[in-house]
C-alpha positions in Angstrom: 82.8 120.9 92.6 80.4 118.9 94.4 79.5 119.1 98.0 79.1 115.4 98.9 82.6 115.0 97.4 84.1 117.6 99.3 82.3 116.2 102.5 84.1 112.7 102.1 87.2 114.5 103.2 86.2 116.4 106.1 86.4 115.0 109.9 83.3 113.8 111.2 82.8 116.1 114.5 81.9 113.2 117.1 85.5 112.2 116.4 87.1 115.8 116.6 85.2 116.1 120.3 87.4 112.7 120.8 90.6 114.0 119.7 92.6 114.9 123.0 95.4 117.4 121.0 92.4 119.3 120.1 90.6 119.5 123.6 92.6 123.1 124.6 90.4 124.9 121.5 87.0 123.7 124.1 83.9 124.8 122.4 85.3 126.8 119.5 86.6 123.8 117.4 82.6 122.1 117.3 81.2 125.3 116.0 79.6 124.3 112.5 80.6 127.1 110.3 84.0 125.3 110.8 82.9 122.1 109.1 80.0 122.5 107.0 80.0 123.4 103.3 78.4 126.5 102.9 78.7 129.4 100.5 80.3 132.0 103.3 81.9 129.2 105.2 84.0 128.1 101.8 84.2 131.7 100.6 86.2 132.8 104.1 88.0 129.8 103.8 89.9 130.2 100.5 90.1 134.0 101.2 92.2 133.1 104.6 93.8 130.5 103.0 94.8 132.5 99.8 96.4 135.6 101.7 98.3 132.9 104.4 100.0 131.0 101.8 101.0 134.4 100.2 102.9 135.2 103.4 106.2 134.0 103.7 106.7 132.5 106.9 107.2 128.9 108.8 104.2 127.4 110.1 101.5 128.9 107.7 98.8 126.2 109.4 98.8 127.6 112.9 97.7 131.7 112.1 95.6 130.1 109.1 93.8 127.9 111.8 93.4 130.2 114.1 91.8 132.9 111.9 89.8 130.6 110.6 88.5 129.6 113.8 87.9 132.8 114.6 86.5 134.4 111.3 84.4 131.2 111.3 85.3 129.5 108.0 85.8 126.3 107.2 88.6 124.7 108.7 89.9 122.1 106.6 89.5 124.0 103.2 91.5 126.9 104.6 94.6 124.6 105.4 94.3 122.4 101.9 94.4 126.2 100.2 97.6 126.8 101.9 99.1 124.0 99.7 98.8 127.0 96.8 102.5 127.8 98.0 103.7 124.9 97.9 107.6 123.9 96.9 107.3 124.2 93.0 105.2 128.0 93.2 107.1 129.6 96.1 109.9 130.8 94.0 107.8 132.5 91.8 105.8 134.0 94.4 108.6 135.1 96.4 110.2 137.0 93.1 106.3 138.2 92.7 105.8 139.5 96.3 109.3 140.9 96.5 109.4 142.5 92.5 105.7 144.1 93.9 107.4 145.3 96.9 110.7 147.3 95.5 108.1 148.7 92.9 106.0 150.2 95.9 108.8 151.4 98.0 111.0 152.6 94.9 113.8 150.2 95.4 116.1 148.8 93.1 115.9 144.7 92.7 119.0 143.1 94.2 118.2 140.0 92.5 121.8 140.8 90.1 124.1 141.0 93.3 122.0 137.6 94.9 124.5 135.0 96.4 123.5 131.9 98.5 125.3 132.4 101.4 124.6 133.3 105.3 127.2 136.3 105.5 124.9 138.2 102.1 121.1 137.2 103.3 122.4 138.5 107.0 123.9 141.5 105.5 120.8 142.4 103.5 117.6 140.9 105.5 116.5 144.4 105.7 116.7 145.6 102.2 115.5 142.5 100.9 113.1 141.4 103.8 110.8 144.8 104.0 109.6 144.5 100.1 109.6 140.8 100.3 106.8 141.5 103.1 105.2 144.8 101.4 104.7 143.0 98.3 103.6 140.0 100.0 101.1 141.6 102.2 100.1 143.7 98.8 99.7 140.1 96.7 97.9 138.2 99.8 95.2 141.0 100.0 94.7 141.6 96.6 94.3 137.7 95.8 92.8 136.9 98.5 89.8 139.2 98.0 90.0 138.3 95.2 89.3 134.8 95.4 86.6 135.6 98.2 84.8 137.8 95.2 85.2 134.9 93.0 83.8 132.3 95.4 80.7 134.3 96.1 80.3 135.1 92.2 80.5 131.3 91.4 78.7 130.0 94.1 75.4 132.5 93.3 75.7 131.9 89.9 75.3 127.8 90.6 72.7 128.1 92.7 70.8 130.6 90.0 71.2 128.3 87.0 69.7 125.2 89.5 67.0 127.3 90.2 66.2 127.9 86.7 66.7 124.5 85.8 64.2 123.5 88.1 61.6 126.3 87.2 62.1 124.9 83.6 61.6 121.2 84.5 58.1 122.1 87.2 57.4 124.1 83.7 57.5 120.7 81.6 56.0 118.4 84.0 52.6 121.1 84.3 52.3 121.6 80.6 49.5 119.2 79.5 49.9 116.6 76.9 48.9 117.4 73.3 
């Protein structure tokens, strides 16, 4: 993906130092890792924003912000990758994360006895809560790293094949004419 596409989308930071609900972060929210494009900027971001949205919970945004802000990866691209859970893959995650999780701590599934009522998830928030978090802690890590790998691994290999492009083009234009 190009760069000067990605940048149409991101805020322009004279406006951010004009935005009043973001005056409490002070200094830290004009730090450029935060909005510039770079290759560890973008790598940190999807590997915050991959283990976040693996990690069941309200309010994904708010830790994924903060970490980002404090890891120093790009802000907006962490919060879009938290859109990789969104309403059509969270079921399948959750079974992932929680099928992971009974297979690390030995459990059996209670996916059979599942009912959709308040009285069974309060009765069983424990036994189906703990690998539910085990396997999503297990999947967010392992993805997550993952991903970062894959960033960095894509983003060299880009900048290689540029660089031999333009070695092979200075190559043509010095060769003399026959």
């Amino acid at each position: 993906m190009d760069k000067r596409f990605i940048k149409r989308f991101i805020p322009n930071p004279e406006k951010l130092r004009r935005t009043r609900s973001l005056r409490f972060l002070g200094a830290l929210i004009h730090e450029p890792n935060l909005w510039h494009i770079n290759r560890h900027s973008v790598a940190r971001a999807v590997l915050l924003g991959v283990f976040w949205c693996m990690i069941p919970m309200p309010f994904q945004s708010v830790p994924a912000a903060l970490t980002a802000i404090w890891f120093n990866a790009n802000l907006p691209l962490t919060l879009v990758t938290l859109w990789i859970s969104n309403p059509i893959t969270m079921p399948p995650l959750i079974y992932l994360a929680y099928a992971i999780g009974t297979l690390v701590l030995g459990r059996p599934e209670e996916a059979e006895t599942f009912q959709l009522s308040w009285e069974w998830i309060s009765e069983r928030l424990i036994e189906v809560g703990v690998p539910l978090y085990i396997g999503s802690l297990i999947l967010g890590v392992t993805l997550s790293v993952s991903s970062y790998l894959l960033i960095q691994y894509l983003w060299r290999r880009q900048v290689r094949h540029k660089w031999h492009k333009r070695v092979r083009e200075r190559e043509l234009r010095c060769q003399p004419p026959e």
